[in-house]
N, CA, C and O atoms as CSV, one atom per row, in Angstrom:
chain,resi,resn,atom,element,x,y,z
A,1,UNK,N,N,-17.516,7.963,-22.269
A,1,UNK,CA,C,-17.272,8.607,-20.994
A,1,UNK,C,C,-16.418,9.846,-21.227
A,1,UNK,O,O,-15.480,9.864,-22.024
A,2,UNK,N,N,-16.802,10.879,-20.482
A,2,UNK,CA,C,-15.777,11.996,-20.531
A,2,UNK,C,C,-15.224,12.207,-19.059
A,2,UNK,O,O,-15.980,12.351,-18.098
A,3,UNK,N,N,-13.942,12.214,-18.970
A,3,UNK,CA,C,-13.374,12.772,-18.005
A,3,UNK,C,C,-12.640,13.970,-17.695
A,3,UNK,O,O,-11.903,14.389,-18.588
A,4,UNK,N,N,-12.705,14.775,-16.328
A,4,UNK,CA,C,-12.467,16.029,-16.355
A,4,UNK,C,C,-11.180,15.624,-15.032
A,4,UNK,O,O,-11.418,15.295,-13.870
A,5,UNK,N,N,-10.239,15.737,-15.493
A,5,UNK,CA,C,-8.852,15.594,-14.747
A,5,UNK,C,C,-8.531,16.736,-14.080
A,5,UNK,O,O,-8.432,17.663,-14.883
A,6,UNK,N,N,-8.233,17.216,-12.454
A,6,UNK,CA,C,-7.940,18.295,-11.958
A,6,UNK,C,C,-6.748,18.179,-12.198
A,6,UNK,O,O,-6.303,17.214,-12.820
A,7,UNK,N,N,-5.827,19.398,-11.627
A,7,UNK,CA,C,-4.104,19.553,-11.622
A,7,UNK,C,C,-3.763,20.099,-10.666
A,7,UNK,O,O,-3.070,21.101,-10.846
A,8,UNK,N,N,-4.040,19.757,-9.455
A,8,UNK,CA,C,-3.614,19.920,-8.218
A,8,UNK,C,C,-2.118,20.601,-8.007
A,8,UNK,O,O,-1.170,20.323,-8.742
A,9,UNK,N,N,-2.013,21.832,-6.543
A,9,UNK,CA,C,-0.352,22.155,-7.056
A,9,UNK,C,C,0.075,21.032,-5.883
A,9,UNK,O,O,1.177,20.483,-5.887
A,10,UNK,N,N,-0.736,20.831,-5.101
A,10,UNK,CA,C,-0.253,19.372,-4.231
A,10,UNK,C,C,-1.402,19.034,-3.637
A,10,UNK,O,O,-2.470,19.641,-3.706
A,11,UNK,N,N,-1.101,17.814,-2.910
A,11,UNK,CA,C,-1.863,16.984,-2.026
A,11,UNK,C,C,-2.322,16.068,-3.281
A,11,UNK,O,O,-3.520,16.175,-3.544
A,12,UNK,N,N,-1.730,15.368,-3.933
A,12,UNK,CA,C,-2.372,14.756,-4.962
A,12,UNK,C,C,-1.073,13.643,-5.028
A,12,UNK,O,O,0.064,14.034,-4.762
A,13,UNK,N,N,-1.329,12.297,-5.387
A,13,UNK,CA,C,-0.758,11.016,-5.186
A,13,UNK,C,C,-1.011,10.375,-6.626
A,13,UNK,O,O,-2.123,9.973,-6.965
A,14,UNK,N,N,0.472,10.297,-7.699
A,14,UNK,CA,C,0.808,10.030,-8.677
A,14,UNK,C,C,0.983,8.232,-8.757
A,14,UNK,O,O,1.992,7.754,-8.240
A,15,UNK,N,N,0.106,7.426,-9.327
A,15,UNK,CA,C,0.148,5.635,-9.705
A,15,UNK,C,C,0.562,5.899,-11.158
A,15,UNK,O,O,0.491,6.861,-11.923
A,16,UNK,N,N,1.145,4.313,-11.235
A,16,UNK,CA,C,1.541,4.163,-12.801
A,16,UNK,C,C,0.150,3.679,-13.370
A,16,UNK,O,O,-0.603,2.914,-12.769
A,17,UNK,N,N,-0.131,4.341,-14.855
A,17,UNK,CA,C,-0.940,3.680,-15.453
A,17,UNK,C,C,-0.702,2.008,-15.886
A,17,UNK,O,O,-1.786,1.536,-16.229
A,18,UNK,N,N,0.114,1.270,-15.940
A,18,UNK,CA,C,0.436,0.319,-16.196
A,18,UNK,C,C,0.589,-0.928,-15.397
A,18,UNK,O,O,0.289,-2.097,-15.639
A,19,UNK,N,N,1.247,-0.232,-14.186
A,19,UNK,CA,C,0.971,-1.202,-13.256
A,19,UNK,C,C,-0.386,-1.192,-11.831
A,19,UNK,O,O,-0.306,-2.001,-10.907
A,20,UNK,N,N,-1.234,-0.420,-11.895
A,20,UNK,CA,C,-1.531,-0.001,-11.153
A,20,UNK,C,C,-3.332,0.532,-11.626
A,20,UNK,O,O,-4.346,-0.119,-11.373
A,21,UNK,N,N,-3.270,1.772,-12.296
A,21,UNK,CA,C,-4.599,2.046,-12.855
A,21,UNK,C,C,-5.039,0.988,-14.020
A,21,UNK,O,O,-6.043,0.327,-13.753
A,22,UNK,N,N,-4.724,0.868,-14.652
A,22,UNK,CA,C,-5.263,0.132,-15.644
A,22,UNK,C,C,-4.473,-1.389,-15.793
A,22,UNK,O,O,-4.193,-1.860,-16.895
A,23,UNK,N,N,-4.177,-2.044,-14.551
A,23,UNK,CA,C,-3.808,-3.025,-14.142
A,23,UNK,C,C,-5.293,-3.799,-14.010
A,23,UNK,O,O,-5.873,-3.821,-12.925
A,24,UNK,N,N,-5.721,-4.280,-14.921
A,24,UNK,CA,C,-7.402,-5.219,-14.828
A,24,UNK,C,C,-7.072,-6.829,-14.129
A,24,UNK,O,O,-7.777,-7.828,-14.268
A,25,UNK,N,N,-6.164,-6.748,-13.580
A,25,UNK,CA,C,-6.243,-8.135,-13.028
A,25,UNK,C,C,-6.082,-8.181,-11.454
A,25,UNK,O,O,-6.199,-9.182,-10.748
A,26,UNK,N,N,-5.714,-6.569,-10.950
A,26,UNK,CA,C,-5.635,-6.068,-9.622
A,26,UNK,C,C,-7.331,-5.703,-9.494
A,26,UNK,O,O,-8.040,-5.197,-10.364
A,27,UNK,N,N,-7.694,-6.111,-8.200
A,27,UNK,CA,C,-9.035,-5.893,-7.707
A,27,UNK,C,C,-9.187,-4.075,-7.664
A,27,UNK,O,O,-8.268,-3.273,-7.828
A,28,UNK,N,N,-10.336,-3.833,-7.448
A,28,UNK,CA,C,-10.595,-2.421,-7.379
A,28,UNK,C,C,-10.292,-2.049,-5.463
A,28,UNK,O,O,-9.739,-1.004,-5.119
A,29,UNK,N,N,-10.619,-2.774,-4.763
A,29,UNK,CA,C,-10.051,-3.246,-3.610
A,29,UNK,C,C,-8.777,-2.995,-3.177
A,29,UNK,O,O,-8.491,-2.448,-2.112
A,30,UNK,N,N,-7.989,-3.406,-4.029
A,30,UNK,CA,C,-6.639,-3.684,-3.946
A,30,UNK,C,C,-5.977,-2.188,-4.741
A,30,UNK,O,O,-5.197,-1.428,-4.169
A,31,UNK,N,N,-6.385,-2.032,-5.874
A,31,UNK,CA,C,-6.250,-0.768,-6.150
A,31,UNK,C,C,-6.658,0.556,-4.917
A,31,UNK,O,O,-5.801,1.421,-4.731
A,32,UNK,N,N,-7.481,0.598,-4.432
A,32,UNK,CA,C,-8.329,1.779,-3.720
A,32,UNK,C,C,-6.508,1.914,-2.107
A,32,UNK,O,O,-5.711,2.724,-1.635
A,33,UNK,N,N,-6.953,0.328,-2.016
A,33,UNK,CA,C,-5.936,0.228,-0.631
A,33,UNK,C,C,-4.443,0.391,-0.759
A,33,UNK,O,O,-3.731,0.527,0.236
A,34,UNK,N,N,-3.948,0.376,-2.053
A,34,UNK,CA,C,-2.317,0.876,-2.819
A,34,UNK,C,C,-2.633,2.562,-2.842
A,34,UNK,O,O,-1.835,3.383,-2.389
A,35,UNK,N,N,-3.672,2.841,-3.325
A,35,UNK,CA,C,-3.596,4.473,-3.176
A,35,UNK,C,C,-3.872,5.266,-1.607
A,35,UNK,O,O,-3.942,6.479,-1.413
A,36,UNK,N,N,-3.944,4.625,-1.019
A,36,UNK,CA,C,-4.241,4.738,0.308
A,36,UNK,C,C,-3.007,5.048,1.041
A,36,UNK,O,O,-2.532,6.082,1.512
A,37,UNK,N,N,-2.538,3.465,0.970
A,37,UNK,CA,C,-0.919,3.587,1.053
A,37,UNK,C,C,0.017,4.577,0.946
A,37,UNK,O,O,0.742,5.104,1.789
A,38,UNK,N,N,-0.168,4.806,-0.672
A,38,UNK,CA,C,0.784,5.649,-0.842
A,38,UNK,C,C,0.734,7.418,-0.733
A,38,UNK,O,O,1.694,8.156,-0.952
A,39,UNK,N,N,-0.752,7.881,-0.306
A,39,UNK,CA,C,-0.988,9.022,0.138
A,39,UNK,C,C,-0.550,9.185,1.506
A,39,UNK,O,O,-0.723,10.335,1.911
A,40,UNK,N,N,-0.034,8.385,2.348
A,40,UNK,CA,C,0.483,8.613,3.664
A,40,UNK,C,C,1.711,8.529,3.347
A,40,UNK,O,O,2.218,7.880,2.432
A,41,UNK,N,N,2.480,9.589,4.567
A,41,UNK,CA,C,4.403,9.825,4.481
A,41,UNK,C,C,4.868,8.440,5.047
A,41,UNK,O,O,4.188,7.571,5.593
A,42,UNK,N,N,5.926,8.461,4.829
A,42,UNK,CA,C,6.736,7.393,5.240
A,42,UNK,C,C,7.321,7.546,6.363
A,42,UNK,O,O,8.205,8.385,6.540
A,43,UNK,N,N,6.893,6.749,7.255
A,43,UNK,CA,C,6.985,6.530,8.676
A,43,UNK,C,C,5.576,6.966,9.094
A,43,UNK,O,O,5.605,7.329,10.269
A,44,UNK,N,N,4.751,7.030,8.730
A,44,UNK,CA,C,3.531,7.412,9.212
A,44,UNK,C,C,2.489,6.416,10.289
A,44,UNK,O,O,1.306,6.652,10.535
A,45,UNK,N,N,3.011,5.685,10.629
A,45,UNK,CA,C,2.509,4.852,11.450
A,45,UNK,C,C,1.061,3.825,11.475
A,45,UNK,O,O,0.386,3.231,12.316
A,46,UNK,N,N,1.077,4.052,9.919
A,46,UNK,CA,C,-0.034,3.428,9.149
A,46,UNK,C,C,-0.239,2.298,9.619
A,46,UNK,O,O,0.898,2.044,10.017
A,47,UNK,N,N,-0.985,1.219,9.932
A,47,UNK,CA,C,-1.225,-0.348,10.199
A,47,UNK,C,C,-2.847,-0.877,10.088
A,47,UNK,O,O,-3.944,-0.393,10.368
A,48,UNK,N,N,-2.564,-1.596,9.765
A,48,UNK,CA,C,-4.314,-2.279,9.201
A,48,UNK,C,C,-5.367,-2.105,10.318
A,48,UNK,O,O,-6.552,-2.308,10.053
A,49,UNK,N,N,-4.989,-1.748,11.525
A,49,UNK,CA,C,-5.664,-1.374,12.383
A,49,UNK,C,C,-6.442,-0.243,12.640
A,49,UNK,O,O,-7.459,-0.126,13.323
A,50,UNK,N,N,-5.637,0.788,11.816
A,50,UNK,CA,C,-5.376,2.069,12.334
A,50,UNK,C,C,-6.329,2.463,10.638
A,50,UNK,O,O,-7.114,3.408,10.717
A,51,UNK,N,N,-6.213,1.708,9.168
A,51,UNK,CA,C,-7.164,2.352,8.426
A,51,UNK,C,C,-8.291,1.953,8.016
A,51,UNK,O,O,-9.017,2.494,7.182
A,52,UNK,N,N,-8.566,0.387,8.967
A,52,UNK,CA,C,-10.062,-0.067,9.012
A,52,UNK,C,C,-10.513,1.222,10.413
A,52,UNK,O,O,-11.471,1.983,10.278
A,53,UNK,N,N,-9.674,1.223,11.582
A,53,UNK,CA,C,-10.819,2.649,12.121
A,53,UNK,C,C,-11.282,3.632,11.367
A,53,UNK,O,O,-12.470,3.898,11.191
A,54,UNK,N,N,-10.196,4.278,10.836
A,54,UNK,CA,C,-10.143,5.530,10.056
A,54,UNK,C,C,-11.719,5.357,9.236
A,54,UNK,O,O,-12.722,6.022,9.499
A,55,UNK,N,N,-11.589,4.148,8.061
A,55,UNK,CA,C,-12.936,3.994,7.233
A,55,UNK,C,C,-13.626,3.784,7.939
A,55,UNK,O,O,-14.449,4.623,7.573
A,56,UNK,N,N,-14.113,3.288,8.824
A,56,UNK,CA,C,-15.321,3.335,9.759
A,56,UNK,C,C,-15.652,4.298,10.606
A,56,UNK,O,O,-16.857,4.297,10.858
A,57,UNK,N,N,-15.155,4.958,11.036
A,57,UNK,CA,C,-15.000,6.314,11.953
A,57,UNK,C,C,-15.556,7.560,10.779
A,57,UNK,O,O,-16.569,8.247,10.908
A,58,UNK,N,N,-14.624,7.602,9.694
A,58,UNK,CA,C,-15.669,8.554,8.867
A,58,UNK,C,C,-16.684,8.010,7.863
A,58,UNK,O,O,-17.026,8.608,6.843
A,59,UNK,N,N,-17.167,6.714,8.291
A,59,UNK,CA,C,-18.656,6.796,8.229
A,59,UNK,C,C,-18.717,6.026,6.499
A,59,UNK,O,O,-19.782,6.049,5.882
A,60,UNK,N,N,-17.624,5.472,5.967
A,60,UNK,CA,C,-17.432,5.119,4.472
A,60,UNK,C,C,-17.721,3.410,5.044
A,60,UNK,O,O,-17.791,3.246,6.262
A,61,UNK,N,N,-17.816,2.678,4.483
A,61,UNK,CA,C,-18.210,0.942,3.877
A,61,UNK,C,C,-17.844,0.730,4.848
A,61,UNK,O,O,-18.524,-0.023,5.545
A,62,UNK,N,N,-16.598,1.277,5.384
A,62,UNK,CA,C,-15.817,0.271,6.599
A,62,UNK,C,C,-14.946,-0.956,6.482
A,62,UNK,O,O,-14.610,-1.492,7.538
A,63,UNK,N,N,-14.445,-1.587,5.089
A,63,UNK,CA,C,-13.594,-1.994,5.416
A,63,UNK,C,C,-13.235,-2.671,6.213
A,63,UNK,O,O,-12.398,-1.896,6.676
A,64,UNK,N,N,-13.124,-3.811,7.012
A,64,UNK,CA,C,-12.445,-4.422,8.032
A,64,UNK,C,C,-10.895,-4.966,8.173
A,64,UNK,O,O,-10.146,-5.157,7.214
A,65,UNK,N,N,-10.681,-5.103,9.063
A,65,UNK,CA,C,-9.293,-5.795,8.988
A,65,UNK,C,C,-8.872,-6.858,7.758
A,65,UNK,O,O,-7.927,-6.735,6.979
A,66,UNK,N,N,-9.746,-7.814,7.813
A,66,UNK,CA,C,-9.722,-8.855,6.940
A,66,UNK,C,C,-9.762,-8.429,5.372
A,66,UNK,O,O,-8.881,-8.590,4.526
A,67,UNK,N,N,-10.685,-8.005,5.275
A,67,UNK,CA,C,-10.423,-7.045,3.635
A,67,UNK,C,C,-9.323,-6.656,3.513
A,67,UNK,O,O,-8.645,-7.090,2.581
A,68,UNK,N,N,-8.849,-5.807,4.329
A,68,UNK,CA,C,-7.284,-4.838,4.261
A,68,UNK,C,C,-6.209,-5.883,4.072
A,68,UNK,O,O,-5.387,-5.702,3.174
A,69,UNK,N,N,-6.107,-7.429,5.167
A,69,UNK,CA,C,-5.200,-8.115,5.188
A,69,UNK,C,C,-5.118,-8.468,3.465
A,69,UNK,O,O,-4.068,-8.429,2.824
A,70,UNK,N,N,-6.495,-8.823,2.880
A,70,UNK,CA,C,-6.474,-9.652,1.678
A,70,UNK,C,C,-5.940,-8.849,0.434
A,70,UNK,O,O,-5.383,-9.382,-0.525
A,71,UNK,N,N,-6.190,-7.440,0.575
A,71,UNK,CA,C,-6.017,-6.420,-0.579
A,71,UNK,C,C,-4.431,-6.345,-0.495
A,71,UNK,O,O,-3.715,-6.225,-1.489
A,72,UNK,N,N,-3.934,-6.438,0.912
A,72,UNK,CA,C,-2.429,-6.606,0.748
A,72,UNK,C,C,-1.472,-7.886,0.402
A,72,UNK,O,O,-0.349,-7.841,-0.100
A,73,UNK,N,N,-2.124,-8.902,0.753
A,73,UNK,CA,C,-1.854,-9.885,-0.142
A,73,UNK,C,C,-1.829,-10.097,-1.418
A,73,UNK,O,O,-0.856,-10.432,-2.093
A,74,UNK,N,N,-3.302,-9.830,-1.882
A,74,UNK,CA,C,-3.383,-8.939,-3.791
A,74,UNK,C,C,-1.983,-8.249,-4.101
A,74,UNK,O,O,-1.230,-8.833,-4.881
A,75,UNK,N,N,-1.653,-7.238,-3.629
A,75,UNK,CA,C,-0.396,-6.436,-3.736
A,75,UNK,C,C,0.705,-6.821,-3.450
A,75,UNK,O,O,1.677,-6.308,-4.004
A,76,UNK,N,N,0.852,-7.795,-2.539
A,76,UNK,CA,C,1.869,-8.784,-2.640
A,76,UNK,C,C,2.518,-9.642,-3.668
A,76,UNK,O,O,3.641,-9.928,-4.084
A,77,UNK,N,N,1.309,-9.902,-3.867
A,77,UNK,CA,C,1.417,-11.266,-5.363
A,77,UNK,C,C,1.380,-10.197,-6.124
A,77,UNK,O,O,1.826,-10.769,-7.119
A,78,UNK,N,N,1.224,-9.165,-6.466
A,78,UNK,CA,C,1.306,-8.207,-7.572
A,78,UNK,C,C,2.726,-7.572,-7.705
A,78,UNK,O,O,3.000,-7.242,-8.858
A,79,UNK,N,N,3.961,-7.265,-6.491
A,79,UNK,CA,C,5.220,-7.173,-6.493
A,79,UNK,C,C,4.935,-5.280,-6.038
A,79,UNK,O,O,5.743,-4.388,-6.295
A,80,UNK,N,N,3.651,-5.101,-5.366
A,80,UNK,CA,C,3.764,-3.386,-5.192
A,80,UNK,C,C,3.848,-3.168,-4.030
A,80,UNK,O,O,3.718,-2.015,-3.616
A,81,UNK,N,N,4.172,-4.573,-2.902
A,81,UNK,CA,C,4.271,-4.281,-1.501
A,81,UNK,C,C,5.110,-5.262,-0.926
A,81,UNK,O,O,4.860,-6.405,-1.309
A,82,UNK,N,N,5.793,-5.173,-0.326
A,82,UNK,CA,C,6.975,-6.394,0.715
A,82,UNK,C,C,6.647,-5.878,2.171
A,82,UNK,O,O,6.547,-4.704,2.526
A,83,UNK,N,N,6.504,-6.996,2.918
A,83,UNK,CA,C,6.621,-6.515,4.079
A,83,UNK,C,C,7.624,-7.896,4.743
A,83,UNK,O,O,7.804,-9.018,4.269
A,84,UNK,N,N,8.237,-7.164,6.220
A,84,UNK,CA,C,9.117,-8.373,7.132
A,84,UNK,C,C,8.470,-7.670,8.296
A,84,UNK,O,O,8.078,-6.512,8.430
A,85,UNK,N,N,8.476,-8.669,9.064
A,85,UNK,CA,C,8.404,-8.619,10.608
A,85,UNK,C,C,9.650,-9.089,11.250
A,85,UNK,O,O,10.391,-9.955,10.785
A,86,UNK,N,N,9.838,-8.364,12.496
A,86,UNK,CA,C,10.441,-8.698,13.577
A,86,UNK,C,C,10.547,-8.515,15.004
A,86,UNK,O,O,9.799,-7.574,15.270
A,87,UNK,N,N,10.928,-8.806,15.729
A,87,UNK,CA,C,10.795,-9.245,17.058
A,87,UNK,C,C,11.566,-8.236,18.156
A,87,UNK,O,O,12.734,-8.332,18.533
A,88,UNK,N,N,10.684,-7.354,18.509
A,88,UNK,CA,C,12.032,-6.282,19.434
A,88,UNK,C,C,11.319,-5.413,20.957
A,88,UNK,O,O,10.350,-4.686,21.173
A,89,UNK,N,N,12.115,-5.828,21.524
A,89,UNK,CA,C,11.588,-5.600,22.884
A,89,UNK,C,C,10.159,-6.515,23.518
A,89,UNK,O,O,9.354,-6.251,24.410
A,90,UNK,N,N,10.311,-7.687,22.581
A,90,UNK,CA,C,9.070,-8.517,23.415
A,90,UNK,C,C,8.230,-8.038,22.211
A,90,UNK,O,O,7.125,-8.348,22.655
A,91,UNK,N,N,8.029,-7.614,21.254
A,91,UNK,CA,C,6.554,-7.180,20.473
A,91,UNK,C,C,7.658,-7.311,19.018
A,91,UNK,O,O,8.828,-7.169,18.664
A,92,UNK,N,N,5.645,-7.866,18.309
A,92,UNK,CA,C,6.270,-8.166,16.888
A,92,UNK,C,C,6.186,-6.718,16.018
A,92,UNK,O,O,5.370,-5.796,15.987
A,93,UNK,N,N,7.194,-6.946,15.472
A,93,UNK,CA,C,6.954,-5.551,14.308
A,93,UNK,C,C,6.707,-5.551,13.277
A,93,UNK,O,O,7.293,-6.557,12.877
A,94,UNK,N,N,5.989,-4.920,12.061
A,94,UNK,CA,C,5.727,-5.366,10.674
A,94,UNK,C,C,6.079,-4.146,10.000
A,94,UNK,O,O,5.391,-3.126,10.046
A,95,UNK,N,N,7.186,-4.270,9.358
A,95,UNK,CA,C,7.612,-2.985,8.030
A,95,UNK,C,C,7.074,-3.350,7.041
A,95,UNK,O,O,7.205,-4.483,6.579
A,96,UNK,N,N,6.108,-2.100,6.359
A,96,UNK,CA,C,5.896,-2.433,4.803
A,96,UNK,C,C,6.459,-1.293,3.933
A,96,UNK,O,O,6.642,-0.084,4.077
A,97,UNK,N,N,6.605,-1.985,3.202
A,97,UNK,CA,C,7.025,-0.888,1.766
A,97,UNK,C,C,6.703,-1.234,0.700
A,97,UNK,O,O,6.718,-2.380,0.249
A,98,UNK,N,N,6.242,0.145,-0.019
A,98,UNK,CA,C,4.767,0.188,-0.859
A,98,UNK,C,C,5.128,0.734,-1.668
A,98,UNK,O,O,5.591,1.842,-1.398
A,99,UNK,N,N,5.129,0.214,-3.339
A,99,UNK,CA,C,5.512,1.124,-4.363
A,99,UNK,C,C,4.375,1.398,-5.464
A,99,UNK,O,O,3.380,0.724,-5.196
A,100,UNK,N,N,4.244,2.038,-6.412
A,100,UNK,CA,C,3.175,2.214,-7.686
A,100,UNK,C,C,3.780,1.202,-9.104
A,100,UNK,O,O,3.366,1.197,-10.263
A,101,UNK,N,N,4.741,0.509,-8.558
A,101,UNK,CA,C,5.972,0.139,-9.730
A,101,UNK,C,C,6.872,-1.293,-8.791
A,101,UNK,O,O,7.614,-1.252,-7.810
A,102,UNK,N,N,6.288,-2.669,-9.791
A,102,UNK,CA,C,7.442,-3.373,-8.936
A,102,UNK,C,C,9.139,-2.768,-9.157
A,102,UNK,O,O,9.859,-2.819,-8.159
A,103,UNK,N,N,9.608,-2.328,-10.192
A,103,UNK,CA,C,10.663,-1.900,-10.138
A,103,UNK,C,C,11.004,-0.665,-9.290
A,103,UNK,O,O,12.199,-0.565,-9.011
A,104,UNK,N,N,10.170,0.316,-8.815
A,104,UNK,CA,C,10.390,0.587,-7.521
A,104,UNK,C,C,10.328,0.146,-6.741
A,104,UNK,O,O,11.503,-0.138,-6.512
A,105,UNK,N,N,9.417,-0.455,-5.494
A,105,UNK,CA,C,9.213,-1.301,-4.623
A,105,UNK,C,C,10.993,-2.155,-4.387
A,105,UNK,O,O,11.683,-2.057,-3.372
A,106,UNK,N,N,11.403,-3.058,-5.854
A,106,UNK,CA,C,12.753,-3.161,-5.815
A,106,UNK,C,C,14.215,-2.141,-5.404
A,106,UNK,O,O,15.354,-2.402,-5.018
A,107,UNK,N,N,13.629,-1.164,-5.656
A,107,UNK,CA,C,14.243,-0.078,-5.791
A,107,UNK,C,C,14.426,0.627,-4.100
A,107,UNK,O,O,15.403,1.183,-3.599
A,108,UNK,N,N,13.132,0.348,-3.553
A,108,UNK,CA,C,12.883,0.833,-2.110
A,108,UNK,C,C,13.471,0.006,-0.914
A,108,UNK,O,O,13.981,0.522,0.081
A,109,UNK,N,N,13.287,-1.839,-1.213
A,109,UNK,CA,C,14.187,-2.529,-0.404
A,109,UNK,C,C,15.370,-2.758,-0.873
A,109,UNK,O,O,16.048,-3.441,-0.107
A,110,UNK,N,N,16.031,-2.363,-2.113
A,110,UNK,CA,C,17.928,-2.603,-1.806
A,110,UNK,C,C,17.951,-1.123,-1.215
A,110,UNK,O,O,19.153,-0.913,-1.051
A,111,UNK,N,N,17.194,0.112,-0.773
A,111,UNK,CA,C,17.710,1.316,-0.273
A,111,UNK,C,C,17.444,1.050,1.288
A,111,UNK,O,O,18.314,1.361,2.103
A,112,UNK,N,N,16.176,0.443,1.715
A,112,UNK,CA,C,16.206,-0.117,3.189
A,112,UNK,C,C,16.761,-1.206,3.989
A,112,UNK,O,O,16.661,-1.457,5.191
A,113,UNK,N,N,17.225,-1.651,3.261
A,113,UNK,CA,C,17.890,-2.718,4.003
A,113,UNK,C,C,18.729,-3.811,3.312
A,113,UNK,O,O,18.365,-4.887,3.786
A,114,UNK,N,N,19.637,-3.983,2.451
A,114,UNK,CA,C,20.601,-5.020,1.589
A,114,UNK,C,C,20.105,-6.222,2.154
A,114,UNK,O,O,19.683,-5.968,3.282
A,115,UNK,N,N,19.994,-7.210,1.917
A,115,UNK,CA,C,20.087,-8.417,2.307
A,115,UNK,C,C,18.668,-8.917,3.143
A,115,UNK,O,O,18.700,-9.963,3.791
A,116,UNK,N,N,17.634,-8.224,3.085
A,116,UNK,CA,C,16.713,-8.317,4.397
A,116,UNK,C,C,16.279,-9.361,3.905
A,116,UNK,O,O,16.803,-10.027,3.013
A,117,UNK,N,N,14.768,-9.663,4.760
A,117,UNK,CA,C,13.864,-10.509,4.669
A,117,UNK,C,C,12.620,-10.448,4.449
A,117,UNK,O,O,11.783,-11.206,4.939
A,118,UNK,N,N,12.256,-8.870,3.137
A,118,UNK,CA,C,11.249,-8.613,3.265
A,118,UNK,C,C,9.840,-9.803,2.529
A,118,UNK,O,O,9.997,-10.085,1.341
A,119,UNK,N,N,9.239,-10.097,2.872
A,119,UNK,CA,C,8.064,-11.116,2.357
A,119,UNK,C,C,7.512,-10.306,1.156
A,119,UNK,O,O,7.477,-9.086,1.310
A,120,UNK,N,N,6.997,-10.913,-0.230
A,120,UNK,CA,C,6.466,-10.498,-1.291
A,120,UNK,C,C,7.229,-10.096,-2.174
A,120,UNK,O,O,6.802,-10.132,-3.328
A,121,UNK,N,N,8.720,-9.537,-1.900
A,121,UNK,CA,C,9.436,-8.873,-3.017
A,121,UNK,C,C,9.972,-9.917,-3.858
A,121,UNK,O,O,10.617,-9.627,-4.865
């Protein structure tokens, strides 16, 4: 195989080769939906709702909810995503935080919150 690598001066979203690209025990699934992730800003209002429309709306596989739930579970058990919910104003809330690196991801909940309750980390 030959590959031809662009060098973007931006809009381009950096994974670890190690944990992440050439991670063969992470689904391609699960891979596709971590880079997904992490091409959106933080606070972006991302939710499994919002990027099964997105893939179906422009017309790609589509994706459903259920896929999305499972690929984040994959990434869960993989240490590249934590999420907590909580309860405010009558409605549940779900924070996630998404790294390319479990030692980031670690790195991202002692900076959001000391002591929390995030699920997966």
């Amino acid at each position: 195989m030959r590959t031809h690598r662009s060098k973007p001066k931006t809009g381009w979203t950096p994974v670890s080769n190690r944990d992440v690209a050439q991670n063969y025990a992470l689904s391609l699934k699960a891979k596709g939906l971590l880079l997904t992730l992490l091409s959106h800003p933080d606070g972006g209002g991302m939710t499994i709702e919002r990027l099964a429309y997105l893939h179906k709306a422009a017309g790609g596989k589509g994706e459903g909810e259920h896929a999305i739930r499972e690929g984040l579970k994959e990434l869960r058990a993989a240490g590249l995503v934590a999420q907590t919910k909580e309860r405010k104003d009558g409605r549940w809330r779900t924070t996630t935080a998404v790294s390319d690196t479990p030692d980031g991801l670690s790195l991202l909940l002692k900076a959001l919150a000391p002591g929390s309750d995030f699920q997966g980390a």
